[in-house]
PDB file as gemmi writes it, atoms N, CA and C in Angstrom:
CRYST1    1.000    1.000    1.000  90.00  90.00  90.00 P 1                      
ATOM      1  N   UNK A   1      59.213  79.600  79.549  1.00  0.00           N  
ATOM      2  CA  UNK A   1      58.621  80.204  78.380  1.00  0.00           C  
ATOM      3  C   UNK A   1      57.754  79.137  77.698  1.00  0.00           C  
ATOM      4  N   UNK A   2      56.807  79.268  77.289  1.00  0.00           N  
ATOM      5  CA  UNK A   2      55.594  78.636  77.207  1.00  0.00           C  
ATOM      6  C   UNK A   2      55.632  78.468  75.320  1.00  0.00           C  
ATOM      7  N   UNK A   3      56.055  80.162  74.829  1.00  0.00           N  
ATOM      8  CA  UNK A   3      56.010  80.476  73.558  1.00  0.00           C  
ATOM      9  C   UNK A   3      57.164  81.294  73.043  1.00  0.00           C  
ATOM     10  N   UNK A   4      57.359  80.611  71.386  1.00  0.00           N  
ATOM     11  CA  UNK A   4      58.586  82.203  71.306  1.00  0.00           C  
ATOM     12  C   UNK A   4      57.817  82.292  69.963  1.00  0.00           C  
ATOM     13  N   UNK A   5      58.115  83.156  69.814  1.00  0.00           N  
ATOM     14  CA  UNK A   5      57.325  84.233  68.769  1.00  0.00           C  
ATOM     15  C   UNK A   5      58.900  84.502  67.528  1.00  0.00           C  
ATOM     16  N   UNK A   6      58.355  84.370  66.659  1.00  0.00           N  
ATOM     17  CA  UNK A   6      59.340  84.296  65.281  1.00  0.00           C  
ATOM     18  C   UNK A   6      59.429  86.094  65.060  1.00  0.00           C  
ATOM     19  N   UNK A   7      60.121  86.594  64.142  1.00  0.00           N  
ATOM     20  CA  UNK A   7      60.161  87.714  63.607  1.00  0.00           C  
ATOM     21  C   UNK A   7      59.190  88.317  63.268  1.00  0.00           C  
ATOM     22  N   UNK A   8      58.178  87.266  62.483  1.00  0.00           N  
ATOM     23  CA  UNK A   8      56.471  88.253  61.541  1.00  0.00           C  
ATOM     24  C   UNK A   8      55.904  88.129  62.572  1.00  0.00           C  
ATOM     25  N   UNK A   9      56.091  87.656  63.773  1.00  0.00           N  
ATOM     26  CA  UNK A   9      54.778  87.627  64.435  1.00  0.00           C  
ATOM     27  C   UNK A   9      54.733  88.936  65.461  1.00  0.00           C  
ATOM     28  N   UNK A  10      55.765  89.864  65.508  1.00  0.00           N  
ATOM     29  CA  UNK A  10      55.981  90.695  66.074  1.00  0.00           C  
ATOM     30  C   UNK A  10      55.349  92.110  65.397  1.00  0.00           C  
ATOM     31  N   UNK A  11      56.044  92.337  63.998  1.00  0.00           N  
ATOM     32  CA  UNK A  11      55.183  93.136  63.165  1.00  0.00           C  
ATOM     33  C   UNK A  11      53.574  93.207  62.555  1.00  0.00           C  
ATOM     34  N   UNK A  12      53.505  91.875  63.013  1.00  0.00           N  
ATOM     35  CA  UNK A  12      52.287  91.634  62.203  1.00  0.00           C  
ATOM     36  C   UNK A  12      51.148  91.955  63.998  1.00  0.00           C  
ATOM     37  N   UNK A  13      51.534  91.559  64.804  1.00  0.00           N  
ATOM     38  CA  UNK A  13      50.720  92.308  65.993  1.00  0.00           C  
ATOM     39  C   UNK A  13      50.860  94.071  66.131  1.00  0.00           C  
ATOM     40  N   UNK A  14      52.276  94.447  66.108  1.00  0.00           N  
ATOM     41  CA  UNK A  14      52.157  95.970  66.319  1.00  0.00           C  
ATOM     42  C   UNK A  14      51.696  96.547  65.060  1.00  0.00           C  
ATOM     43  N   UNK A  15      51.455  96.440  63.775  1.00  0.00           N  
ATOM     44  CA  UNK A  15      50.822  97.229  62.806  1.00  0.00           C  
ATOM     45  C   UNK A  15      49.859  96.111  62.569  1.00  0.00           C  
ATOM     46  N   UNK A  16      49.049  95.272  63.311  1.00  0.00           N  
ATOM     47  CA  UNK A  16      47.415  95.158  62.875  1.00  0.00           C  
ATOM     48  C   UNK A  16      47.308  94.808  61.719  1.00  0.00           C  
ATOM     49  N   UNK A  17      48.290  93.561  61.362  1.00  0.00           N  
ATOM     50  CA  UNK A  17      48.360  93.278  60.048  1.00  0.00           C  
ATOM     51  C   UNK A  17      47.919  91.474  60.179  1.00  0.00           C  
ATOM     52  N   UNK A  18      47.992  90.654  59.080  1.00  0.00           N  
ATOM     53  CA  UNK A  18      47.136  89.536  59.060  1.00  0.00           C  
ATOM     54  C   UNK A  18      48.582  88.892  60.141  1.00  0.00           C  
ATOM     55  N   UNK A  19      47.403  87.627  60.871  1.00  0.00           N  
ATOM     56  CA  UNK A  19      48.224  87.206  61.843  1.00  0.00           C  
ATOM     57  C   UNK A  19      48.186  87.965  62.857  1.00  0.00           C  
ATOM     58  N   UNK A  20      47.804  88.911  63.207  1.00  0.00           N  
ATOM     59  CA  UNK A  20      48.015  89.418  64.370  1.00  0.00           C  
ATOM     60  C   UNK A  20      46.491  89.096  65.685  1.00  0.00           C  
ATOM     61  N   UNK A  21      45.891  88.685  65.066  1.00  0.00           N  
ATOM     62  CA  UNK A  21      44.778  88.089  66.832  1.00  0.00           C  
ATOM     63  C   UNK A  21      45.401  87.002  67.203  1.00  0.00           C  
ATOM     64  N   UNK A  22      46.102  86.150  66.930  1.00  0.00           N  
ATOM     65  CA  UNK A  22      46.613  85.195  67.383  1.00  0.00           C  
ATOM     66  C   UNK A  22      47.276  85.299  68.455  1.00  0.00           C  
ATOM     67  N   UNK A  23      48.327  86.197  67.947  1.00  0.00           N  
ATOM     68  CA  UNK A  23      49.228  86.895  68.987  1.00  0.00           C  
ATOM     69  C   UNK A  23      48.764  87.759  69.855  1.00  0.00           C  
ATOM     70  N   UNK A  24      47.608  88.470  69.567  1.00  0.00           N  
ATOM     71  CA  UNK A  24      47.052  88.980  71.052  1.00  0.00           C  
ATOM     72  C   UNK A  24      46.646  87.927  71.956  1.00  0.00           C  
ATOM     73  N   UNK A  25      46.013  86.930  71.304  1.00  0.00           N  
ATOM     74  CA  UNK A  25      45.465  86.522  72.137  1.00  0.00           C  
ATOM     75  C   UNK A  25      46.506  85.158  72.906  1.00  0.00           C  
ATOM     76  N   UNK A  26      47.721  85.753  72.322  1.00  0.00           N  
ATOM     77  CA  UNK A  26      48.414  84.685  73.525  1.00  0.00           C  
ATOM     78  C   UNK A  26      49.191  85.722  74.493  1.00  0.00           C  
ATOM     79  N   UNK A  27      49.160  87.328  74.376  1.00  0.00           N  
ATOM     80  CA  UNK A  27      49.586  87.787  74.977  1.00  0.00           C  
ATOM     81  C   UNK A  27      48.445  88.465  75.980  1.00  0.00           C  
ATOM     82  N   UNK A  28      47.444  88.003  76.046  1.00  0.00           N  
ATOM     83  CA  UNK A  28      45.913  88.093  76.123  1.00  0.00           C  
ATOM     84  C   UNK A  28      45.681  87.394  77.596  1.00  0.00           C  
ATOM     85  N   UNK A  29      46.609  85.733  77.271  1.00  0.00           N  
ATOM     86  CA  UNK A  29      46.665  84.393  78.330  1.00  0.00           C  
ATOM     87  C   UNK A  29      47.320  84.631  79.503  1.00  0.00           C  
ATOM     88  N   UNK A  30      47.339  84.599  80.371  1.00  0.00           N  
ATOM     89  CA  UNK A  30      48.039  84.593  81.840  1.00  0.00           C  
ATOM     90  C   UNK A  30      48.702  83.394  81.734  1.00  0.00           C  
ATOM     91  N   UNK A  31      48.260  82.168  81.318  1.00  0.00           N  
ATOM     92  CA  UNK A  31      48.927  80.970  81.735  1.00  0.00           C  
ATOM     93  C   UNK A  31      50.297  81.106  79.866  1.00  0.00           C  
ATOM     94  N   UNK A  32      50.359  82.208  79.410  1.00  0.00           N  
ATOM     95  CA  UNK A  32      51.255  81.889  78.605  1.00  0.00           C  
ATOM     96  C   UNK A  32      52.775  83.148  79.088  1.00  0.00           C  
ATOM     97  N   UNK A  33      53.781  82.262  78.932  1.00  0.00           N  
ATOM     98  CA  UNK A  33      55.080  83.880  78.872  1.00  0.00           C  
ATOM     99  C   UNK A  33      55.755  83.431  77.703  1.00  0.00           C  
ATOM    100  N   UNK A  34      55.260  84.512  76.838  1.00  0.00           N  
ATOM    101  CA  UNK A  34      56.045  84.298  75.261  1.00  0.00           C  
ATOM    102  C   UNK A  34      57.263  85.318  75.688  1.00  0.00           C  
ATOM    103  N   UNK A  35      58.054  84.659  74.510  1.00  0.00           N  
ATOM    104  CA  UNK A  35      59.560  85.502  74.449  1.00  0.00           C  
ATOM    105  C   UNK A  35      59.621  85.997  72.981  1.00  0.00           C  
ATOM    106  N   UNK A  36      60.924  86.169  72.350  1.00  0.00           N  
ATOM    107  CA  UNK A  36      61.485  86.197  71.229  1.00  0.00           C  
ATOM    108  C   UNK A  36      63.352  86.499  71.248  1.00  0.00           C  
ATOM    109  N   UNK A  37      63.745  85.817  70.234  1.00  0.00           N  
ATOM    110  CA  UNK A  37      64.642  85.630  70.831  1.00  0.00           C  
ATOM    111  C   UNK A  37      65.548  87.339  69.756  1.00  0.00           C  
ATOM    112  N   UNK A  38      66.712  87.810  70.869  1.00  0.00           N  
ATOM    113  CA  UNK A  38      67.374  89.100  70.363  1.00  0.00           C  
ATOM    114  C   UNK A  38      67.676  89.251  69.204  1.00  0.00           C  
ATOM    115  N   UNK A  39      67.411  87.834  68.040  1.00  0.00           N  
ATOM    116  CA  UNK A  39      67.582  88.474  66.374  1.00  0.00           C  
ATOM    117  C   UNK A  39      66.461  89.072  66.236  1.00  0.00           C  
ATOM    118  N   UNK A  40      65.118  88.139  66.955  1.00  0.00           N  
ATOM    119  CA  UNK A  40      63.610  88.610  66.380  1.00  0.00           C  
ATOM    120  C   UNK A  40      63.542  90.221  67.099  1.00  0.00           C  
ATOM    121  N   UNK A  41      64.002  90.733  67.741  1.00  0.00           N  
ATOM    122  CA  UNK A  41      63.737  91.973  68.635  1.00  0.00           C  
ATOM    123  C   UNK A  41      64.651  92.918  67.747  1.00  0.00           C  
ATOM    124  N   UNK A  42      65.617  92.659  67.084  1.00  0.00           N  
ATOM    125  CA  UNK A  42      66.794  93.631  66.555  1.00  0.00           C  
ATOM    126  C   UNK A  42      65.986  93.742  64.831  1.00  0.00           C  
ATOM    127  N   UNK A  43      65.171  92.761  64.231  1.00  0.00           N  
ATOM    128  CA  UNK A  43      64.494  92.381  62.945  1.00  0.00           C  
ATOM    129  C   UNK A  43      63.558  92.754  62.879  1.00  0.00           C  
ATOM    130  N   UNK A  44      62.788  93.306  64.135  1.00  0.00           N  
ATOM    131  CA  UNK A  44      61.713  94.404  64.529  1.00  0.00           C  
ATOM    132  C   UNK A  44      61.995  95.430  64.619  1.00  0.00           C  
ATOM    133  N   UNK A  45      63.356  95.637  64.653  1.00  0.00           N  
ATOM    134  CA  UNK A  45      63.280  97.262  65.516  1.00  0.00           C  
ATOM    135  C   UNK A  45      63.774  98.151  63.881  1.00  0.00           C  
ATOM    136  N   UNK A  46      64.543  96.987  63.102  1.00  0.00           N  
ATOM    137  CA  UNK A  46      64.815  97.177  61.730  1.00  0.00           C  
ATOM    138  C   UNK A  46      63.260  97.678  60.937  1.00  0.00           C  
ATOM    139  N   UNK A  47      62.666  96.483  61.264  1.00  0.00           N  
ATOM    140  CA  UNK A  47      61.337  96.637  60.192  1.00  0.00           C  
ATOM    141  C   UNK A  47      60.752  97.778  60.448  1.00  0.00           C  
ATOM    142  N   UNK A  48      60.528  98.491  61.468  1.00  0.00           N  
ATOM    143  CA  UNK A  48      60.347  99.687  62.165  1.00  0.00           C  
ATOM    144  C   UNK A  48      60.674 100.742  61.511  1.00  0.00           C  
ATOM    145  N   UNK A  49      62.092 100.776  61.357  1.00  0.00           N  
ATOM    146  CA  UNK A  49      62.896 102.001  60.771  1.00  0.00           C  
ATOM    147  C   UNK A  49      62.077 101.328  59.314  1.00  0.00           C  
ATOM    148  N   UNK A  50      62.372 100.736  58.704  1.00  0.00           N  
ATOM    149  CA  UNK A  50      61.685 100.402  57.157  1.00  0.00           C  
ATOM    150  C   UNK A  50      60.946 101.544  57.034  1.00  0.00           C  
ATOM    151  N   UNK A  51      59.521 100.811  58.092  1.00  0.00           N  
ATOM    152  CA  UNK A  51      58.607 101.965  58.011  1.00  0.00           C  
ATOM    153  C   UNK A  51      58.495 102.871  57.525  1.00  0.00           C  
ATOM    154  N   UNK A  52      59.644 103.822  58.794  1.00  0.00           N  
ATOM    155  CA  UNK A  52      59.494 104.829  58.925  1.00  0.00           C  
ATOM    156  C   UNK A  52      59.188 105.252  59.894  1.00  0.00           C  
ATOM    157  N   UNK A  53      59.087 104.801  61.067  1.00  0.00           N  
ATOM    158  CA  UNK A  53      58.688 104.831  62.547  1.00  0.00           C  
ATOM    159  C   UNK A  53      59.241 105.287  63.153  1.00  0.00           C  
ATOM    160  N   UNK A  54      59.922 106.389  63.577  1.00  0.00           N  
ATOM    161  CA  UNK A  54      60.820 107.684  63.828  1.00  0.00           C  
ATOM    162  C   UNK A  54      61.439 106.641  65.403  1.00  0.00           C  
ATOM    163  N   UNK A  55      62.750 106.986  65.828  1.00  0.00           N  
ATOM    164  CA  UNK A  55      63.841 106.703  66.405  1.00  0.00           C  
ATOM    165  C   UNK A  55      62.764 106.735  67.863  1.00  0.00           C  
ATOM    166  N   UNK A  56      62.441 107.519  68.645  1.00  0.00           N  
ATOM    167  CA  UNK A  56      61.752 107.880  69.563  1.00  0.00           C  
ATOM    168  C   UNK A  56      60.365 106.909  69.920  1.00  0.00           C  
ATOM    169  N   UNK A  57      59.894 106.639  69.237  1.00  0.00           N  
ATOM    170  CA  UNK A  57      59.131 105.745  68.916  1.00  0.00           C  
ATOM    171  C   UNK A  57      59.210 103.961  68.839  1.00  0.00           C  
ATOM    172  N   UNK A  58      60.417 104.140  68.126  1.00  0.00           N  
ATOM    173  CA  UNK A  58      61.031 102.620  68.177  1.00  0.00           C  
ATOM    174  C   UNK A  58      61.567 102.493  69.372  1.00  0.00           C  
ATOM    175  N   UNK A  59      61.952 103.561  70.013  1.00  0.00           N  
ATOM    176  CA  UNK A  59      63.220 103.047  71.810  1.00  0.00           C  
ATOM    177  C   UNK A  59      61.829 103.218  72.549  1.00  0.00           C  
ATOM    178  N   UNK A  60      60.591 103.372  72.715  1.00  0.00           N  
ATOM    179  CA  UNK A  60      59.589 103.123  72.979  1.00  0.00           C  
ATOM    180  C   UNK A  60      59.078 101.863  73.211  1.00  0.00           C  
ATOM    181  N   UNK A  61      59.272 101.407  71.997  1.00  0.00           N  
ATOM    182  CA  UNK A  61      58.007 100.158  71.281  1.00  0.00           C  
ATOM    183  C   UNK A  61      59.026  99.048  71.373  1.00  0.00           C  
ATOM    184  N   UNK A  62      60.319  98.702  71.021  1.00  0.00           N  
ATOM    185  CA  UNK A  62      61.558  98.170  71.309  1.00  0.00           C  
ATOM    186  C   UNK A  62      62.281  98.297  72.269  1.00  0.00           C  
ATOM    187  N   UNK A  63      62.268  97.399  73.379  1.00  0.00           N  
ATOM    188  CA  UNK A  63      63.548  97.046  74.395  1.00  0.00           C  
ATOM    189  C   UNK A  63      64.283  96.296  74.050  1.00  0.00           C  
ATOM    190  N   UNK A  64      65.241  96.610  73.663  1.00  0.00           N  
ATOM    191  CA  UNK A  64      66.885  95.615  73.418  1.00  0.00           C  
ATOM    192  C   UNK A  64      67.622  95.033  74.721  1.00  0.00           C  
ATOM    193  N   UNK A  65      67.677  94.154  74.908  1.00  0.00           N  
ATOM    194  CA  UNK A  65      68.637  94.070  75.970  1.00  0.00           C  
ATOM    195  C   UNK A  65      69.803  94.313  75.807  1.00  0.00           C  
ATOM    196  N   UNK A  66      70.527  94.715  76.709  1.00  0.00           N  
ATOM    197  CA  UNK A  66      72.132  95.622  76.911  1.00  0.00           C  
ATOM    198  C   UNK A  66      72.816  93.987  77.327  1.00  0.00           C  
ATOM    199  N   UNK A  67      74.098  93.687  76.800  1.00  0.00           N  
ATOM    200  CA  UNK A  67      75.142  92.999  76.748  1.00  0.00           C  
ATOM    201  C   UNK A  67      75.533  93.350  78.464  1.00  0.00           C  
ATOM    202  N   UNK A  68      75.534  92.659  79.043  1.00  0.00           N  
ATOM    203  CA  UNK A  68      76.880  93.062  80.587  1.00  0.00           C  
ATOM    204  C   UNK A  68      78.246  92.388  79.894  1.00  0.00           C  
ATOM    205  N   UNK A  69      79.080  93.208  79.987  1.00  0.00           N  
ATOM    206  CA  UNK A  69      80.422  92.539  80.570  1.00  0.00           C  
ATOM    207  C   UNK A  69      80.376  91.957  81.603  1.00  0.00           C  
TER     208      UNK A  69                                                      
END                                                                             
């Protein structure tokens, strides 16, 4: 992983808000593999519902990873 991406930098790319060309344009790079780590993905999927971004939509736009036993 090249990059990890904090919490705002997630919202601020999917609603086109300030800060967000940056982040296209590292998801833009071939030579980059950004991550984030499962608080920043669960703190998105929250900010989401904030919104108002209906359930269907968020299991869309949000992949959680599943726990294995």
């Amino acid at each position: 992983m090249t990059h990890l991406l904090d919490t705002s930098a997630l919202p601020a790319h999917y609603l086109a808000e300030p800060g967000a060309e940056p982040v296209q344009t590292l998801f833009e790079d071939d030579a980059v593999v950004a991550g984030a780590s499962i608080l920043s993905l669960y703190e998105f999927e929250l900010r989401l519902h904030q919104l108002g971004v209906d359930a269907a939509t968020r299991a869309t736009e949000v992949t959680l990873p599943r726990l294995v036993e």
